[in-house]
N, C-alpha and C positions, 0 to 999 in steps of 0.2 A: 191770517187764520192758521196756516202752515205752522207758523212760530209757535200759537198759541198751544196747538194741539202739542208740539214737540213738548214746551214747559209742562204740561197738565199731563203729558207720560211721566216726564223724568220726574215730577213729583210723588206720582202715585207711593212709590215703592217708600219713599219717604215718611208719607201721610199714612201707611197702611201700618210700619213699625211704630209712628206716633201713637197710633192706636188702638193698638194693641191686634191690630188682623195681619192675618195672611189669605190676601185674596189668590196668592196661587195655590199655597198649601192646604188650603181647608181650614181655617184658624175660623175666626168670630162666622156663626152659621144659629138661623134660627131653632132656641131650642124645643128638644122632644117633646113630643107628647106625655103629657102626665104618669107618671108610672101607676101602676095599680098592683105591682107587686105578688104575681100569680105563681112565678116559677121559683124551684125551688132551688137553694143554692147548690151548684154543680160545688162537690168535695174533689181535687186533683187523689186521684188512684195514690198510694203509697206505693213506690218502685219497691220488687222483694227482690232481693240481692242471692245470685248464685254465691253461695259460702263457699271458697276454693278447699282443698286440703289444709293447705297453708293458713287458712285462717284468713285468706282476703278475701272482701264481698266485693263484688260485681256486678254492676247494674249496666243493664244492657239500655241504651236510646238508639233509636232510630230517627231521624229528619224523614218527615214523609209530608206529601201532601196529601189534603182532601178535601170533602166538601162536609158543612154543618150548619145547622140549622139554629141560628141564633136569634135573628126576627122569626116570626110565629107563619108556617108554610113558606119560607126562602131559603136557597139554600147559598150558603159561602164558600168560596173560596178559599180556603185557609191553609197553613203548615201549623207542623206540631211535632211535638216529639213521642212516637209511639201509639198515637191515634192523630186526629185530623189536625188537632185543634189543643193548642196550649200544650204542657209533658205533666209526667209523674210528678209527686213529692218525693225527692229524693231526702231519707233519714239516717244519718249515722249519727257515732258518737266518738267523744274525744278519747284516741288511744286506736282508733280504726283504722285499717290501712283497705283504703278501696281504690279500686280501680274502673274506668267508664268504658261501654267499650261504643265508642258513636259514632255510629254508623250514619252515612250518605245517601237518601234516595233521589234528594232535589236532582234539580236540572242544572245546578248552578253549585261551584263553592262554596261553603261557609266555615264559621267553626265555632265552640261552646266554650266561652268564658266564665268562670268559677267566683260569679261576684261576690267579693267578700272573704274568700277563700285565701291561706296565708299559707301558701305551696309553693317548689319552685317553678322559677319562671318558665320552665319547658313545659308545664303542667299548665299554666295557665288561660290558655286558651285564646289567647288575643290573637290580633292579624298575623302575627307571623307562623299560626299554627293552622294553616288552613286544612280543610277536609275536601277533599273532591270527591265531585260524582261518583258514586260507587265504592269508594272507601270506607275505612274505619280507622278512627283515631282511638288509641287505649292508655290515657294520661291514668298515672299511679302515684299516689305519695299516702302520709300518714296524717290523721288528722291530729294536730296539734296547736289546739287553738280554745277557748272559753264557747260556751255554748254559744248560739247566735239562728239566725234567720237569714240565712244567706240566698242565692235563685242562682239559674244558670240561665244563659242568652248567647245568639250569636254577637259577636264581634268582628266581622270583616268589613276590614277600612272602605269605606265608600259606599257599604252594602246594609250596614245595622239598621238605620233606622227602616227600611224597609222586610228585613226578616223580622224584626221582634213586630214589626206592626202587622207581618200575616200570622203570627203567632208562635213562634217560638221562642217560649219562655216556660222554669218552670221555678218549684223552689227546691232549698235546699238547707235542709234543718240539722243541726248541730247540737246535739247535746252531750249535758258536763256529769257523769257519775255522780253521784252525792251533791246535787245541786239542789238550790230552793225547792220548799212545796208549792209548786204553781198547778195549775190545770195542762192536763197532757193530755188526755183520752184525745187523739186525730180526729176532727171530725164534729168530735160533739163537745169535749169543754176546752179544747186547742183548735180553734179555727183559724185555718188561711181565708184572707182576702189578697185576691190581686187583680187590683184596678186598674184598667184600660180602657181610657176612652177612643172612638171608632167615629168613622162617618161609613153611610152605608150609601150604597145606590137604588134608585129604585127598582132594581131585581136580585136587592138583597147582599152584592158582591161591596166590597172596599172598596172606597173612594177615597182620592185627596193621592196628592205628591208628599211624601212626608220629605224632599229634598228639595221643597221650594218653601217662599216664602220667608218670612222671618224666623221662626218657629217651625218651620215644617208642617206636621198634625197638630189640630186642638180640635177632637171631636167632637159630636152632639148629642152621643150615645155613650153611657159609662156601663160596663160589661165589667161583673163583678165572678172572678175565677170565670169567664168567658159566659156567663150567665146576663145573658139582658131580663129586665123586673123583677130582682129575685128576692126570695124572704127565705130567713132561716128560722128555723124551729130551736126554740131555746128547752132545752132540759133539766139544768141547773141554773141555780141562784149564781154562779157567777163564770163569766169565761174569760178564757184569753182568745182574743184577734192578732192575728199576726199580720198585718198590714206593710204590703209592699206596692208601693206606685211604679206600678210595671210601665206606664203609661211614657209615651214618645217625648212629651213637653209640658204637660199639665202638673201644675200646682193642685194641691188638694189641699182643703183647711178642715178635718173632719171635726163634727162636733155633730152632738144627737138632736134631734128636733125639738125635742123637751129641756137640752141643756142642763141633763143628769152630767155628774159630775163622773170621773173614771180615773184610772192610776196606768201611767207609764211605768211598764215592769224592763223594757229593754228598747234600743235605738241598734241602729245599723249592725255594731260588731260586738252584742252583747248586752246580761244585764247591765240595769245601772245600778249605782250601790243602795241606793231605798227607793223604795216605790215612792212616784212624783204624783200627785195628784192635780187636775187639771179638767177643764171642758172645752179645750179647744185642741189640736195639735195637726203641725203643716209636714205635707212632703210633697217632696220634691223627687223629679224620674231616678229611680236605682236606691231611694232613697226606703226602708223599712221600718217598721218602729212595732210592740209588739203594746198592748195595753188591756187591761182587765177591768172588765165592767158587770156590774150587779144590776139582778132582774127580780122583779115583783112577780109572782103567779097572775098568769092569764094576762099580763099588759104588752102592750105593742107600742112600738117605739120604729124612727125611721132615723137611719145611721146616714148625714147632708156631709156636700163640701159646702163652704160658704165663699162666695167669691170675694176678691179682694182687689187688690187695684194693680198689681204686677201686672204683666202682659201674659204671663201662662196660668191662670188663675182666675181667668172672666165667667162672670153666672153662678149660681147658686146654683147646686144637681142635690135630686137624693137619691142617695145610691142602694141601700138594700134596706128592707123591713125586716125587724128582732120580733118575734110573735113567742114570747112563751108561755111554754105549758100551764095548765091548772095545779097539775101539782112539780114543784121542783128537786131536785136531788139538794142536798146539804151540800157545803162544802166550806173548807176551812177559811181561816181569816186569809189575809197578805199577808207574808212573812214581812217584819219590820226592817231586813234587812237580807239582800238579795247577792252581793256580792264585794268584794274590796278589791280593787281596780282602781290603781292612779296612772295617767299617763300624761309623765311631765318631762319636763325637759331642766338639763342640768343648766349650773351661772355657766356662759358664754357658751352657749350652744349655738350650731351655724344656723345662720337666718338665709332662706332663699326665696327669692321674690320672684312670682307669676304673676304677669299683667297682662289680663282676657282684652283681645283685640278683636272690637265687631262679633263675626262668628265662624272666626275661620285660622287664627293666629293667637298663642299664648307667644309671649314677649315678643312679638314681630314676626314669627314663622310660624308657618303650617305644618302638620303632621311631614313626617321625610320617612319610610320604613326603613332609610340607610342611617340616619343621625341619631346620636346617644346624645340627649342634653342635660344628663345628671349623672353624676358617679356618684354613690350614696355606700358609703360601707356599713358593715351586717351589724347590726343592733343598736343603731343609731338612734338617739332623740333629737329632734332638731324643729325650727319654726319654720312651718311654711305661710307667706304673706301672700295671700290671694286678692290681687287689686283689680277691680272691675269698675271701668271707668263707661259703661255703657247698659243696654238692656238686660234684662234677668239671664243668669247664666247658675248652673252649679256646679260643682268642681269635684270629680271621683279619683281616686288615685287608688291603684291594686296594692295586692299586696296588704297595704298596712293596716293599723286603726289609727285613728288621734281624736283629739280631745279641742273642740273648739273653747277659740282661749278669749276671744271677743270678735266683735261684730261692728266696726268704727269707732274703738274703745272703749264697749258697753260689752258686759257680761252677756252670754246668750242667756234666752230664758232657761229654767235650770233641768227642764226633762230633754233641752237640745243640743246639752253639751259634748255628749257621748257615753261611752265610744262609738264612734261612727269610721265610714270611710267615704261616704258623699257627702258634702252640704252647700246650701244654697248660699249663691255669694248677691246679692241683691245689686241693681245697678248704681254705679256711682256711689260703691261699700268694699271696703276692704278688709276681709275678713283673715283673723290668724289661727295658725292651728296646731299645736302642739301636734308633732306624727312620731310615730314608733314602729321603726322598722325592724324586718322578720332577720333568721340570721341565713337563711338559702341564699347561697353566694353563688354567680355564672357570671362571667364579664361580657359573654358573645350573646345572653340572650335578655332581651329587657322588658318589664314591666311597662304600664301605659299609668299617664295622669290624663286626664281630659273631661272636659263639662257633656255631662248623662244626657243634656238635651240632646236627641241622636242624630238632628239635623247641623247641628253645632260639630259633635264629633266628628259626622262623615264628610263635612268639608273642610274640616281640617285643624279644628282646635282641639288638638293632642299633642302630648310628646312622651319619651321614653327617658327610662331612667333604667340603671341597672345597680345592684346592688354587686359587692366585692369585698375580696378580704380586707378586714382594717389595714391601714398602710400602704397598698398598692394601690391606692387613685390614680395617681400618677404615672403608671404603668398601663392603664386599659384604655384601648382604642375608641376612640367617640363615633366612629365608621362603622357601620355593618357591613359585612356582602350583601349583595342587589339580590336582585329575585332567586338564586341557588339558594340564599337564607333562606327561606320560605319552604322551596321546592322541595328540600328533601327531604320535609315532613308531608311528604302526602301520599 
């Protein structure tokens, strides 16, 4: 009997990743109650930027905590940036030189990584840029980059999946002067979604370990811009969504209940070059995509994930109601063309090969904050070969953009090619990606590649790379200093 029970523990952990749960993390859980769609979608405040003399805007965050009211009389626990719960929409545009200035209230360090953001690395916000209690962190650079949809979140090593799952995240929008005629108005024909599924307890606070299990969180509750049942009121015939899967480990397959058709105007790190038409489209955690959809006066439509068969992707959810008005405002066609944008790589460019081990080692090691495992010099094209011989995993790398080149030598479908800087590497799929790096050179400070699942991340499938002048590879040290690294930014 002894024996037996011993086999039926050690298999558990086995039998739970076969199927897709995590019974420590919160993974496969009976789902919600039916939505009815009452509340209305919470819009993230637009941060208004102190203009310096000089001409720099400055946006002030704060980490605070509090409590919110997101089931109906409960109140939550939450962090946020500048109120309880979630941060501002932060907005510049290309040619802007801003600086953050963010601020510390937790109890505990953290720090705000610029996802998507092509700055230098001292700017970038990963683990070696920590904030402590009571501090202020004030990164500054110029934006220099194509328009995009980028967020900010923490990142400290061992600690992320559980900051971004109390709530701090927000976005960060990018625009290009003389860019396409798309919808802009914030709010009403430019809307944010950021999807986050949740498990709740029953007095309302967060549940689940997002640092056990296979996956860590896979919620039961999808909180749309921190909004649980929510609808928006439509006022034109047509809008943009800018859609980010804020979300710990969930796949999202979005498509409308009605299965109207809709046009992918931009993915991760930008437009694409013609709008892609489509009625399905997947992301994956960090993972954004921006799309534009037309509405009939007075009809209602409910915007579903559809489940699928990965392991972060179980159940069919809907997530918010589109209710528009009687009457609608006009608005122009799609531009036929949105931008030109190639990102290729030259004959014999360097191939470098990552192979996802489990959930805690790219090519056989764990995150080290001392070890450099790439020297990459400044404006490099090259192939990176993402081999994933196991469960769903996806693969974010800072800094860059790239262009996925296939998916086990099949073309990606063509709205998921790019440019991007996350994509899903599907288990037992080797995925390749043409990258195109920035030219901010620092040999002592580095960049992070690692899989957005943030239970994946904080146990240790990362690593660092650093960028440097063309020709001195061979010159920079693959060692960091130990904890003073860190220390004397805070």
């Amino acid at each position: 009997m002894q024996r037996r029970r011993f086999l039926l523990a050690a298999a558990l952990p086995a039998l739970a990743a076969a199927c897709g749960t995590d019974q420590d993390g919160g993974g496969s859980s009976v789902p919600p109650e039916k939505l009815t769609f009452n509340n209305r979608l919470r819009i993230p405040p637009l941060a208004q930027p102190k203009v310096q003399p000089d001409g720099i805007k400055r946006f002030d965050l704060t980490m605070r905590s509090g409590q919110t009211e997101i089931l109906p009389g409960k109140q939550t626990p939450t962090w946020g940036f500048n109120s309880g719960f979630l941060g501002p929409t932060i907005r510049a545009a290309r040619g802007d030189t801003v600086q953050l200035a963010v601020a510390n209230t937790l109890g505990e360090a953290s720090t705000v990584h610029w996802h998507g953001m092509r700055l230098p690395a001292r700017m970038d916000g990963g683990p070696h840029q920590p904030v402590e209690p009571g501090a202020t962190w004030s990164p500054r650079w110029t934006i220099d980059q194509p328009a995009a949809t980028s967020w900010y979140h923490p990142h400290p090593h061992g600690s992320t999946a559980m900051h971004v799952y109390r709530g701090l995240a927000g976005l960060f929008l990018l625009d290009e002067p003389g860019g396409p005629d798309l919808p802009h108005a914030y709010g009403v024909t430019d809307v944010p979604l950021i999807l986050q599924d949740k498990r709740f307890a029953a007095d309302g606070s967060f549940t689940g370990d997002p640092l056990k299990g296979t996956f860590g969180i896979l919620g039961d509750h999808v909180l749309v811009n921190g909004t649980y049942n929510p609808f928006f009121e439509v006022k034109a015939q047509r809008i943009r969504l800018r859609v980010l899967n804020g979300s710990n480990a969930r796949r999202y397959h979005l498509r409308f209940a009605d299965g109207r058709r809709f046009h992918v105007v931009a993915t991760d790190a930008g437009l694409v070059n013609a709008p892609v038409e489509v009625d399905t489209v997947s992301l994956t955690p960090g993972e954004r995509i921006e799309i534009v959809v037309g509405f009939a006066p007075g009809e209602q439509v409910v915007l579903t994930s559809v489940g699928g068969k990965a392991d972060i992707d179980e159940g069919d959810l809907d997530l918010i109601k589109f209710v528009a008005a009687a009457k609608l405002a006009a608005m122009p066609d799609l531009p036929a063309r949105l931008a030109d944008r190639h990102i290729d790589v030259p004959a014999g460019a360097r191939v470098r090969h990552f192979k996802l081990n489990g959930h805690d080692a790219i090519n056989g090691e764990s995150m080290d904050m001392t070890r450099i495992d790439e020297i990459v010099p400044a404006g490099a094209q090259e192939i990176w070969e993402i081999e994933n011989n196991v469960y769903a995993h996806n693969f974010h790398i800072h800094e860059v953009a790239f262009r996925v080149l296939d998916v086990d030598g099949k073309p990606p479908l063509a709205y998921a090619a790019g440019p991007k800087d996350t994509v899903y590497v599907p288990g037992k799929t080797t995925v390749r990606l043409a990258v195109q790096f920035g030219e901010h050179t620092d040999p002592g400070w580095p960049y992070m590649y690692h899989c957005h699942i943030l239970r994946h991340e904080d146990s240790g499938m990362m690593g660092q790379f650093v960028i440097v002048k063309p020709g001195t590879e061979q010159f920079v040290s693959r060692t960091l200093p130990g904890a003073e690294h860190a220390g004397h930014l805070r």
